[in-house]
C-alpha positions as CSV (number, residue, x, y, z in Angstrom):
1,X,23.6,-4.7,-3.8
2,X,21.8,-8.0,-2.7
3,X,22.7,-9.5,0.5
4,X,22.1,-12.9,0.1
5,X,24.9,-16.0,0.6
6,X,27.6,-13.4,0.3
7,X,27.5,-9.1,-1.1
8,X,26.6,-9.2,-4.8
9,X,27.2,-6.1,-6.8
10,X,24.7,-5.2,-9.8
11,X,25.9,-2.9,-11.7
12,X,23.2,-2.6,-14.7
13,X,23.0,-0.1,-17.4
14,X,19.3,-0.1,-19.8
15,X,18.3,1.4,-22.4
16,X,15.3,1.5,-23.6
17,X,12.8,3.2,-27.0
18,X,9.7,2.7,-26.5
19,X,6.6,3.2,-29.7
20,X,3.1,3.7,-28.6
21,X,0.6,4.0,-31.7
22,X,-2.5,5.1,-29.3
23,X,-6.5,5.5,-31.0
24,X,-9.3,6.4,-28.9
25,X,-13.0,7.4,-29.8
26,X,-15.9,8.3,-28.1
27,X,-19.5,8.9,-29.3
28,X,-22.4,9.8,-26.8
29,X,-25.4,11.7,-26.5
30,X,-27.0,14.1,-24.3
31,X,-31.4,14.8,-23.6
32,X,-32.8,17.8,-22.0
33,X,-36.0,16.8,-21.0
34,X,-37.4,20.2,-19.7
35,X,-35.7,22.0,-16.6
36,X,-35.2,18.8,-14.4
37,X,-34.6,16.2,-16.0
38,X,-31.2,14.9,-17.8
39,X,-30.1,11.6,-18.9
40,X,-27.0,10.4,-21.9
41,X,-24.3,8.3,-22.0
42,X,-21.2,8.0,-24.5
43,X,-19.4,4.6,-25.3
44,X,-16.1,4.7,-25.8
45,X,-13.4,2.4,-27.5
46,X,-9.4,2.2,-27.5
47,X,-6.9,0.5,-29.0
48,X,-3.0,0.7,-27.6
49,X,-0.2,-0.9,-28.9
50,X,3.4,-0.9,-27.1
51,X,6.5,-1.9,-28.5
52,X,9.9,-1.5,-26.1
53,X,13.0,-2.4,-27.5
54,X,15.8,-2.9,-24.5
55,X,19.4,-3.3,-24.1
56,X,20.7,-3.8,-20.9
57,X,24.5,-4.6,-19.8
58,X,25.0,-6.3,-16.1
59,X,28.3,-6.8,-14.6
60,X,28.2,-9.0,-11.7
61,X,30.6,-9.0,-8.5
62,X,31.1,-10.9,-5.6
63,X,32.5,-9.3,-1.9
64,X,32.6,-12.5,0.0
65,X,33.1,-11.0,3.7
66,X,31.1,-10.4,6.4
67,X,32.1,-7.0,7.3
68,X,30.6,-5.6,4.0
69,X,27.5,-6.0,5.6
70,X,28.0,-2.5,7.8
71,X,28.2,-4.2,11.1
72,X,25.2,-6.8,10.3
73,X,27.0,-10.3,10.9
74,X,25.5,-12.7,7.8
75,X,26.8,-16.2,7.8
76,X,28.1,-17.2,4.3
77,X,26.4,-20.4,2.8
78,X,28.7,-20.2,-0.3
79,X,32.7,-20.9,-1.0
80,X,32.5,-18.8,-3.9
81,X,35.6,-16.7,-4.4
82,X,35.4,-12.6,-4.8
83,X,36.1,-10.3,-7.7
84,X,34.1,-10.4,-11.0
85,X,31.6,-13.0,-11.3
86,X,29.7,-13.0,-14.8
87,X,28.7,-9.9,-17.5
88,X,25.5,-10.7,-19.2
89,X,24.2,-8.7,-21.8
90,X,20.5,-9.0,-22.3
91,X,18.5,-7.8,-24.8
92,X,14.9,-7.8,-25.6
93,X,11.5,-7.2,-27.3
94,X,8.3,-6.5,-25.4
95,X,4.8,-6.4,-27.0
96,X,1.7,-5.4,-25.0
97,X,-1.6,-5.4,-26.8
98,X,-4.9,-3.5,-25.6
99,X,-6.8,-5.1,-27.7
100,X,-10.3,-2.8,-28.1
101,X,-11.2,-1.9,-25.1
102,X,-14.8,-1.5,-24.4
103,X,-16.0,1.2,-21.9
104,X,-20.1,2.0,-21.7
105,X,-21.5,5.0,-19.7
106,X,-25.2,6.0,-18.7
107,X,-26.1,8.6,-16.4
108,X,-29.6,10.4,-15.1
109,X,-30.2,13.8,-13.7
110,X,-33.2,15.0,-11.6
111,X,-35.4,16.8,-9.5
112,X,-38.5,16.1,-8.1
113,X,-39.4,18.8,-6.3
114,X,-36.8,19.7,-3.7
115,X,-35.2,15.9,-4.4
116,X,-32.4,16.2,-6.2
117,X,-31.4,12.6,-8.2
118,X,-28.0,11.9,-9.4
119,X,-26.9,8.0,-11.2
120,X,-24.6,6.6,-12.9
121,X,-23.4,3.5,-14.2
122,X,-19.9,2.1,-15.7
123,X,-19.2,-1.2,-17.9
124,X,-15.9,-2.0,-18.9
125,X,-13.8,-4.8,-20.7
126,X,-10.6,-5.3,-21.5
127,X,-8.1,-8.1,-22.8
128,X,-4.4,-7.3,-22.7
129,X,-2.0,-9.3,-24.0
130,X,1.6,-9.1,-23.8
131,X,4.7,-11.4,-25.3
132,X,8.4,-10.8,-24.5
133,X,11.2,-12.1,-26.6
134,X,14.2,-12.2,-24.6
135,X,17.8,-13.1,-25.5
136,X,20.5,-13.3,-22.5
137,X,24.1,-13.6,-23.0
138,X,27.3,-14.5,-20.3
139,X,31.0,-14.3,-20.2
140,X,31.5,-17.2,-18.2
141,X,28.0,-19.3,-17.9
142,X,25.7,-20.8,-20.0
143,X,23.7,-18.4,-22.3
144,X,19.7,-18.2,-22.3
145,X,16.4,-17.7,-24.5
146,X,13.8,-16.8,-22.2
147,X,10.0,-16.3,-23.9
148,X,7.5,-15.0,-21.9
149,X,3.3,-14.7,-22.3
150,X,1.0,-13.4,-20.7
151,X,-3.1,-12.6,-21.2
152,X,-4.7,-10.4,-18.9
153,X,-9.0,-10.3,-19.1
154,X,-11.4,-8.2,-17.2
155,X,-14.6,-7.2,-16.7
156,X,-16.3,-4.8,-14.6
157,X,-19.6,-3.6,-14.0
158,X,-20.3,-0.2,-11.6
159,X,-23.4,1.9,-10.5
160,X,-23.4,4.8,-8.4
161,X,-27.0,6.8,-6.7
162,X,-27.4,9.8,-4.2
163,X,-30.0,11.8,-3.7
164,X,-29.6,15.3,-2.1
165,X,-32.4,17.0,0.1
166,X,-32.1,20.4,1.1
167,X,-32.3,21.4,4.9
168,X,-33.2,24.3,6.4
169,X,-32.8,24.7,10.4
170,X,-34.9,27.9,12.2
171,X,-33.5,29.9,14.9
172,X,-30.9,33.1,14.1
173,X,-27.9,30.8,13.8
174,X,-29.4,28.3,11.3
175,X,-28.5,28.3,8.0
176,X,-29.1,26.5,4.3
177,X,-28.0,23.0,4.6
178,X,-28.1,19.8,3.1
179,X,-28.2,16.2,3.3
180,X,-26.7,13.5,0.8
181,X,-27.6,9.9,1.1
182,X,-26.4,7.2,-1.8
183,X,-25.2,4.1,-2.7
184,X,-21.7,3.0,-5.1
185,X,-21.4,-1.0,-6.1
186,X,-18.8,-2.5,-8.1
187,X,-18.5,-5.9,-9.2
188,X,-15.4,-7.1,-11.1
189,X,-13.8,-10.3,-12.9
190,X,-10.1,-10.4,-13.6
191,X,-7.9,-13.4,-15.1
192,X,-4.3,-13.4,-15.9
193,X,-2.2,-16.5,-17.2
194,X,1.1,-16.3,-17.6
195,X,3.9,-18.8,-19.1
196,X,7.0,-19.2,-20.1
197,X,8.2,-21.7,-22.8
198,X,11.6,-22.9,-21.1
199,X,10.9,-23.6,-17.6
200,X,12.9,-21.1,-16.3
201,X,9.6,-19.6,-14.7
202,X,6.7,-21.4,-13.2
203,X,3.5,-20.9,-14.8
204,X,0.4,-19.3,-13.4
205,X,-3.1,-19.2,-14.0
206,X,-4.9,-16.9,-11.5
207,X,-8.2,-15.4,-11.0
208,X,-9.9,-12.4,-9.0
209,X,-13.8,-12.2,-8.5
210,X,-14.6,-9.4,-6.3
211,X,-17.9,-6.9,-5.3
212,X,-18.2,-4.2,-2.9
213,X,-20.9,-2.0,-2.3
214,X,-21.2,1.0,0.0
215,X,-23.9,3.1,1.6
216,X,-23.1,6.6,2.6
217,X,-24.4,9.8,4.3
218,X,-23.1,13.1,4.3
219,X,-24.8,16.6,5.8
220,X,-23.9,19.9,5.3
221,X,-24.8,22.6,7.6
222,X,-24.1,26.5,7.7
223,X,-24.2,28.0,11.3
224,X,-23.6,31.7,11.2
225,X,-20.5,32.1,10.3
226,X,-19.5,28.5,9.9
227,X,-19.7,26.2,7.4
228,X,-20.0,22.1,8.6
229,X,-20.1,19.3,7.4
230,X,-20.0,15.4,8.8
231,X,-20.3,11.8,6.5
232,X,-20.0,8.2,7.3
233,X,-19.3,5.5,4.7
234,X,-19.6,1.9,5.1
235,X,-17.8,-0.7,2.8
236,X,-18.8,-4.2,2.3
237,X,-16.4,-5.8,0.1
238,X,-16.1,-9.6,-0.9
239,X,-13.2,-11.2,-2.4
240,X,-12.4,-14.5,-4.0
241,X,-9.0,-16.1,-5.3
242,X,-8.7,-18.9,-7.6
243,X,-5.8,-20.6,-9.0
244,X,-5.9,-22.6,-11.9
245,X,-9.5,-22.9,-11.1
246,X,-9.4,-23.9,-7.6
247,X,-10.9,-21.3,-4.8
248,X,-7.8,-20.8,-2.4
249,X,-9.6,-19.7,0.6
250,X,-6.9,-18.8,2.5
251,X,-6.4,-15.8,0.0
252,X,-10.3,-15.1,0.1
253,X,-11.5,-12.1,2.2
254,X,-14.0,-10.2,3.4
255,X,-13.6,-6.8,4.8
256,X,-17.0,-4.7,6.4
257,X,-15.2,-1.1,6.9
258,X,-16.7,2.5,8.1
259,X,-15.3,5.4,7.4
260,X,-16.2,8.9,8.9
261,X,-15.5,12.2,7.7
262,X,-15.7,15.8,9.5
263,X,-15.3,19.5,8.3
264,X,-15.2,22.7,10.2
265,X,-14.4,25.9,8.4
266,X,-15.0,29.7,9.5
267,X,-15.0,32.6,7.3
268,X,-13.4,36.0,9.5
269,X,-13.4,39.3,8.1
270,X,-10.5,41.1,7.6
271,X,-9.3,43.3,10.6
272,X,-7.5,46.2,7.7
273,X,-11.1,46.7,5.7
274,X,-14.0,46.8,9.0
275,X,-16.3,43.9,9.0
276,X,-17.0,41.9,5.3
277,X,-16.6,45.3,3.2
278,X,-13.6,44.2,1.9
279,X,-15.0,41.9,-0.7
280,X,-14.2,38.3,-1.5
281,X,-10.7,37.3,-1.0
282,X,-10.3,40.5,1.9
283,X,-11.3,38.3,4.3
284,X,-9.4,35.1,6.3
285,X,-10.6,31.5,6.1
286,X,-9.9,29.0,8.6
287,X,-11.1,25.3,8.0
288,X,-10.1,21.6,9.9
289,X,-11.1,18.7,8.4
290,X,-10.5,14.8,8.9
291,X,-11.6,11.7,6.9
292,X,-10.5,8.3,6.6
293,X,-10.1,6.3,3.4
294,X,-8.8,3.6,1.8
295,X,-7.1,2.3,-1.3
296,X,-6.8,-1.2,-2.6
297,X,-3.9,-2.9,-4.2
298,X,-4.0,-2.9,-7.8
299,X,-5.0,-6.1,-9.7
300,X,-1.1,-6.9,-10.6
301,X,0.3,-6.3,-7.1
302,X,-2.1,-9.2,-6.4
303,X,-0.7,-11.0,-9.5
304,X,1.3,-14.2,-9.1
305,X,3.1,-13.5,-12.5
306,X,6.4,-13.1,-12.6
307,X,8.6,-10.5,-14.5
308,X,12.5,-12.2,-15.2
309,X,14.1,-9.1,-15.4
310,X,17.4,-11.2,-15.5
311,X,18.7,-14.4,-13.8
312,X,19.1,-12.8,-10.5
313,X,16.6,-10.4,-10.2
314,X,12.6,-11.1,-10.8
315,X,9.4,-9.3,-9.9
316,X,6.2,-10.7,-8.8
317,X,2.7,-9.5,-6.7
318,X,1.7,-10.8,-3.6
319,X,-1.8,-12.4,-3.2
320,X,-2.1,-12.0,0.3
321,X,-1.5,-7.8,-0.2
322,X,-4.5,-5.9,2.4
323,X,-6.3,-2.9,1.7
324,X,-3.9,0.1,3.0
325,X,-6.5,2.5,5.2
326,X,-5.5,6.4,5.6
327,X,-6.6,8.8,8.4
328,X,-6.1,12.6,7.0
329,X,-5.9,15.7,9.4
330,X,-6.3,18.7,7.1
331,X,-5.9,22.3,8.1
332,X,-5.7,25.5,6.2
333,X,-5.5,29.2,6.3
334,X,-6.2,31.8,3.7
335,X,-6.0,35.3,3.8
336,X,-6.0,37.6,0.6
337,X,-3.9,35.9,-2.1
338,X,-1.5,33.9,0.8
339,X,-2.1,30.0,2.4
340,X,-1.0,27.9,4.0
341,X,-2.1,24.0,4.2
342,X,-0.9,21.5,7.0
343,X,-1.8,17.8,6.2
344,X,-0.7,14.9,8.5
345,X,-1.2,11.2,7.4
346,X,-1.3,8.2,9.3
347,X,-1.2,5.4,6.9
348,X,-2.3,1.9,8.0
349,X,-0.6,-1.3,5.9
350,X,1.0,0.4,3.5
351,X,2.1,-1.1,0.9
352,X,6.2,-1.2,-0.3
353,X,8.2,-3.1,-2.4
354,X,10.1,-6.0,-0.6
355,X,12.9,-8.2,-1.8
356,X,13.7,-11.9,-0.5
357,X,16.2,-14.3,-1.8
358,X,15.2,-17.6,-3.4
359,X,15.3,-20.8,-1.5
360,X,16.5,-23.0,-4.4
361,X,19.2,-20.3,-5.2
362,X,20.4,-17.4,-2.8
363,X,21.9,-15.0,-5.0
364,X,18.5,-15.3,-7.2
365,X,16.6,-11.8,-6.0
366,X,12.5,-11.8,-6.0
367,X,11.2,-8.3,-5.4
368,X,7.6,-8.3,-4.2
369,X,5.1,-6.3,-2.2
370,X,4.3,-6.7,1.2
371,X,2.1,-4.9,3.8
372,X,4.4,-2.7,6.7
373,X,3.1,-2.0,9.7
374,X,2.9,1.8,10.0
375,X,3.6,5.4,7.7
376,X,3.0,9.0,9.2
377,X,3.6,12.1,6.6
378,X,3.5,15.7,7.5
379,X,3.3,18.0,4.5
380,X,2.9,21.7,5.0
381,X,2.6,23.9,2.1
382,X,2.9,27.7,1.8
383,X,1.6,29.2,-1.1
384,X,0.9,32.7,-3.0
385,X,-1.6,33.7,-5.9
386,X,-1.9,36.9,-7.2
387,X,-3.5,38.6,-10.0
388,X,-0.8,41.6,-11.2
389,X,-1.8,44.1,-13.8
390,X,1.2,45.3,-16.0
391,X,-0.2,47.6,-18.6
392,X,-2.7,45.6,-20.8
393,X,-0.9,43.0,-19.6
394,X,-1.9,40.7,-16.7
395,X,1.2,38.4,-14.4
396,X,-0.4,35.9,-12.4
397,X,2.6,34.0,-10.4
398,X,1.8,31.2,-8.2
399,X,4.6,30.0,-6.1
400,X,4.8,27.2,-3.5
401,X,7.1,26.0,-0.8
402,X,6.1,22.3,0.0
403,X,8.0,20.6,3.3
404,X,7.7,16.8,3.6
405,X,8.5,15.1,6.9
406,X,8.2,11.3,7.1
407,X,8.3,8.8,9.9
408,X,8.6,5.4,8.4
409,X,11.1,2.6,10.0
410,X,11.5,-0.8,8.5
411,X,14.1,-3.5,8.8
412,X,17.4,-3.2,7.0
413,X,20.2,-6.5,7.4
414,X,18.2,-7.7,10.7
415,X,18.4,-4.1,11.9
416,X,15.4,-1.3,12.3
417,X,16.7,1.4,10.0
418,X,14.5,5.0,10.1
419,X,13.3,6.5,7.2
420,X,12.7,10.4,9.1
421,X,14.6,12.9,6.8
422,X,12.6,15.6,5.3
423,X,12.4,17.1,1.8
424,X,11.7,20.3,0.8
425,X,9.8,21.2,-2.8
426,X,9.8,24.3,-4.9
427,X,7.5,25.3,-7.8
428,X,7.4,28.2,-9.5
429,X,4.4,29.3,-11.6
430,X,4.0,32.3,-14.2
431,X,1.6,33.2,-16.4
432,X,1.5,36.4,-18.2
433,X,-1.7,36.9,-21.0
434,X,-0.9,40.1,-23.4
435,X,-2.9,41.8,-25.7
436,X,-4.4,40.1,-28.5
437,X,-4.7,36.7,-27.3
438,X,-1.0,35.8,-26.9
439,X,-0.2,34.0,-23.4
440,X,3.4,33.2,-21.8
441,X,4.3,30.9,-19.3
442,X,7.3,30.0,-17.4
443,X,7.6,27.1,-14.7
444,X,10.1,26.0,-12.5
445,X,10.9,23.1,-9.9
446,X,12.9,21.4,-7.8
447,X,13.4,19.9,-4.3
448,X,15.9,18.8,-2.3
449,X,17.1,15.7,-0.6
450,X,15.1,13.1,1.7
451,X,13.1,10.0,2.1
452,X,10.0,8.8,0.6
453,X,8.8,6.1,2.4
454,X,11.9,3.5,2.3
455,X,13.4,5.7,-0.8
456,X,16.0,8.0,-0.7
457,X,16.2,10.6,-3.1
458,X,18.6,13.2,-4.2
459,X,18.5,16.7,-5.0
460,X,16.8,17.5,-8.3
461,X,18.1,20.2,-10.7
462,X,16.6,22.9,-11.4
463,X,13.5,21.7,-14.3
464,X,12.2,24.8,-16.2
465,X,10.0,25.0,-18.9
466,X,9.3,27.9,-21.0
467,X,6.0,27.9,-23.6
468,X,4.5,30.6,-25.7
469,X,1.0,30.6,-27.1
470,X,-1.3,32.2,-29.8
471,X,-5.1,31.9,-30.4
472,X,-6.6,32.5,-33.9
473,X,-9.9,32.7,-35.3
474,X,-11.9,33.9,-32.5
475,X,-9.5,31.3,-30.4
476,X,-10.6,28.5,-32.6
477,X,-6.8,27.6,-33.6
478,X,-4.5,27.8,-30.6
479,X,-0.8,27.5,-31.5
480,X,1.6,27.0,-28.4
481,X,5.8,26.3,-28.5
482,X,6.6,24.5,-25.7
483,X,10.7,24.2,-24.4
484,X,10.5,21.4,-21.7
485,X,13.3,21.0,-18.9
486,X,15.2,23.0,-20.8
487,X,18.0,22.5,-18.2
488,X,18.0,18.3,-18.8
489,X,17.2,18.4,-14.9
490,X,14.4,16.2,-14.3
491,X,16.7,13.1,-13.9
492,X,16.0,11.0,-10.7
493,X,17.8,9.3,-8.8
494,X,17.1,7.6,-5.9
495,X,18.7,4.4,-3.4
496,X,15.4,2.0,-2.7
497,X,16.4,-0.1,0.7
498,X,14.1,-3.2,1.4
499,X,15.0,-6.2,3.5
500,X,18.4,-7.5,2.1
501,X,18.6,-5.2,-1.2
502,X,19.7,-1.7,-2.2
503,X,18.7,-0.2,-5.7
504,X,20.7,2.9,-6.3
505,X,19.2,4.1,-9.7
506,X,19.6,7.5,-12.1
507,X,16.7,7.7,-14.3
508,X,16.5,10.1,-17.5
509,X,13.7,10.0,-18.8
510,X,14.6,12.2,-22.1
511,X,12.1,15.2,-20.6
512,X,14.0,18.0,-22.4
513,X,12.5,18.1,-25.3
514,X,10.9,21.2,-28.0
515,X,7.0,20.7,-28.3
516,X,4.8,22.4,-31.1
517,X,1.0,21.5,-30.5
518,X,-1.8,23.2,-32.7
519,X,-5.5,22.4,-31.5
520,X,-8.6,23.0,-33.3
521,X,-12.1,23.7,-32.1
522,X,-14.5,22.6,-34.4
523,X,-17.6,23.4,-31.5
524,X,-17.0,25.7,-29.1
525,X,-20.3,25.2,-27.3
526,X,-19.2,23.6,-23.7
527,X,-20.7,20.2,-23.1
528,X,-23.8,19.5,-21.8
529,X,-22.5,15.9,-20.4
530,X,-23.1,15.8,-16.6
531,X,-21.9,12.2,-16.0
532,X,-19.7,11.7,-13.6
533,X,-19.0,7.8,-14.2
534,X,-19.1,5.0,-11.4
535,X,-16.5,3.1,-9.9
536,X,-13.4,5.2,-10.8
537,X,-11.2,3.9,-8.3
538,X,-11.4,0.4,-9.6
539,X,-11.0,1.3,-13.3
540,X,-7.8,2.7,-12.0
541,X,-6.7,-0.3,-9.9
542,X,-7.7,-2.5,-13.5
């Protein structure tokens, strides 16, 4: 429903198949040079080809009065009559091409003495490319061709160094510790240009050039019975827009960011086995913990490319996006084979999608991203893990109860409208191993209800999945049969409210479905790698 000169009803229905020929290889190596030194790296190359094939059918309606809007008074700009406006039937074929990607690796293990050395560096590039052939047809209204391009390039280089000395504090509380002090950078380049043939979209040409590097400390202490720990980061990031070639400094920034990090956590013994004599797992650990991070908007929510999804509803990024920051309160308890986690989020710019109406044409929808204010979460989580012997047989279940409270508000038709309503989460987890190498499992989910942010989502039915497995060959040749959702009840669906627009949506995703996998180990030896890579968190935002 899109509020714009009047109430315009979308009622859409897509279907969509979807092939995705996927090759990937890796090659590497790995030196030992004596007991304190290590150094490899592995280069790896992929190639992913996507080919979506989509019908969709869109009947359009108009409710020209103001009282549709729930009490929110809208002036109407438009004499357009009510009823049935158009039916457009759209249909369309998407390519995206990953050309070879190129990812290259190095890494370096050490000690020198009591110095322990740990680097790694990252280089990656990438050129996606992606064409849409798209063929729109009305009842009453002209129909359309609408070809789409798009190339997306980027490059990025990453290196990441600590060094970790050991620390040992005298006195009859002081215990081993620890201190960590490194350095991450990242440097990126990313292009995308975009077109399309017939006008109906503007053209873009936009470019992203950005570096951040980031000195950190963390130490690690044990006092007696308590374990602590206490780390600062600082971020220096730089960041440069062009379009078209021109530097657009109002979409330039610079962000110099610390954040801290503290953990506390106490190991008690258990009052039903006198003192520690219990053993590992008798005994009841509390810990507290809190740490602030960050998370940047991906590459395409910065994107001024637009999708045309049809002619009243497009997608676009937003340039002007910021960083979203997160404080995190952590707190748990364990005692035995029971816990019980409390997390609490406060969430600084987060980032949401947002819908506006077009200037030129007010029943044209252009959903975006934009920065809100505010988002608190609480999410507590009660949990069991058990070992159970059953004969030769051994049942391990490991069941969680997740609740979900959020405390988000935004504005809805000129109106705050609260986002508060918890959800409550279910998993179910069972593994049974029996004799001779043969291993069961059954999971099940669901949850109920609530908001996510500004979503609403309904209850979920109830998703099991059953498998059965057999090794061979000194577990060489494992054979699993795998029957997922075998209820058909992972379907979603969901009502999305943002500005002057309300997406009710039911997703199936096709996740029932009968799985045989067999998997072969040619060398069973684990690997030696002990890379950990550099500059994850951008690879993903690429």
């Amino acid at each position: 429903m899109v509020y714009a000169d009047t109430l315009w009803t979308i009622t859409n229905h897509e279907q969509a198949v979807r092939r995705n020929p996927f090759l990937e290889g890796r090659f590497g190596f790995n030196y030992q040079a004596g007991d304190n030194h290590s150094f490899g790296g592995f280069y790896q190359n992929s190639y992913d080809y996507v080919k979506t094939h989509r019908e969709n059918d869109d009947v359009l309606q108009i409710v020209p009065t103001s009282g549709a809007f729930g009490g929110n008074s809208l002036p109407l700009r438009g004499e357009v009559g009510g009823g049935f406006y158009d039916h457009l039937q759209n249909s369309s074929v998407r390519r995206d091409k990953n050309t070879p990607s190129h990812q290259v690796n190095f890494y370096y293990t050490g000690k020198v003495g009591q110095l322990s050395i740990d680097f790694n560096a990252d280089y990656t590039s990438r050129k996606q490319q992606s064409r849409n052939q798209q063929q729109e047809l009305s009842a009453e209204y002209e129909d359309r061709d609408v070809n789409t391009g798009s190339l997306t390039r980027s490059k990025m280089f990453a290196e990441k160094l600590f060094v970790t000395l050991p620390l040992s504090w005298g006195g009859d509380g002081g215990g081993p510790g620890q201190i960590e002090v490194g350095e991450e950078y990242t440097n990126t380049r990313w292009r995308s240009r975009f077109d399309n043939q017939e006008g109906y979209i503007a053209n873009s040409d936009n470019e992203q050039h950005e570096s951040n590097i980031a000195p950190f400390v963390e130490l690690r202490q044990r006092l007696g019975r308590f374990q602590l720990s206490a780390g600062l980061r600082y971020e220096h990031v730089e960041s440069e827009y062009f379009v078209s070639g021109v530097r657009r400094e109002d979409q330039c920034r610079t962000y110099n960011d610390l954040f801290p990090s503290a953990a506390i956590s106490i190991r008690l013994p258990s009052p039903f086995h006198g003192g520690d004599r219990g053993g590992p797992g008798q005994g009841m650990s509390l810990s507290l913990s809190y740490a602030k991070r960050t998370t940047r908007p991906s590459y395409w929510q910065l994107s001024s490319d637009v999708i045309y999804e049809n002619r009243l509803n497009r997608q676009t990024g937003n340039p002007y996006l910021k960083p979203v920051k997160y404080h995190n309160l952590n707190m748990s308890v364990m005692w035995k084979w029971l816990f019980l986690t409390t997390n609490f989020t406060h969430c600084v710019d987060p980032i949401l999608y947002s819908a506006e109406s077009l200037e030129e044409d007010s029943k044209v929808n252009l959903v975006s991203h934009k920065n809100y204010d505010h988002a608190d979460w609480l999410t507590i989580t009660l949990g069991a893990q058990k070992d159970v012997r059953l004969g030769q047989a051994t049942w391990t279940p490991q069941y969680n109860v997740t609740l979900m409270k959020p405390w988000f508000k935004s504005t809805f038709l000129d109106a705050e409208k609260r986002f508060n309503h918890p959800m409550l989460a279910l998993q179910l987890g069972n593994i049974v191993a029996l004799p001779h190498d043969w291993l069961l499992q059954a999971d099940f989910m669901m949850h109920t209800h609530g908001y996510q942010q500004n979503a609403w989502f309904e209850c979920t039915q109830a998703v099991l999945t059953l498998s059965v497995s057999k090794d061979f060959f000194k577990r060489r040749l494992n054979v699993k049969l795998t029957g997922n959702d075998l209820f058909n009840g992972g379907i979603n669906r969901f009502t999305l409210y943002s500005n002057r627009l309300i997406i009710s949506k039911e997703e199936d995703n096709d996740s029932r479905c009968i799985q045989l996998s067999l998997r072969y180990r040619f060398n069973v030896t684990p690997s030696k790698y002990k890379g950990t890579g550099a500059g994850n968190a951008e690879k993903n935002r690429l």
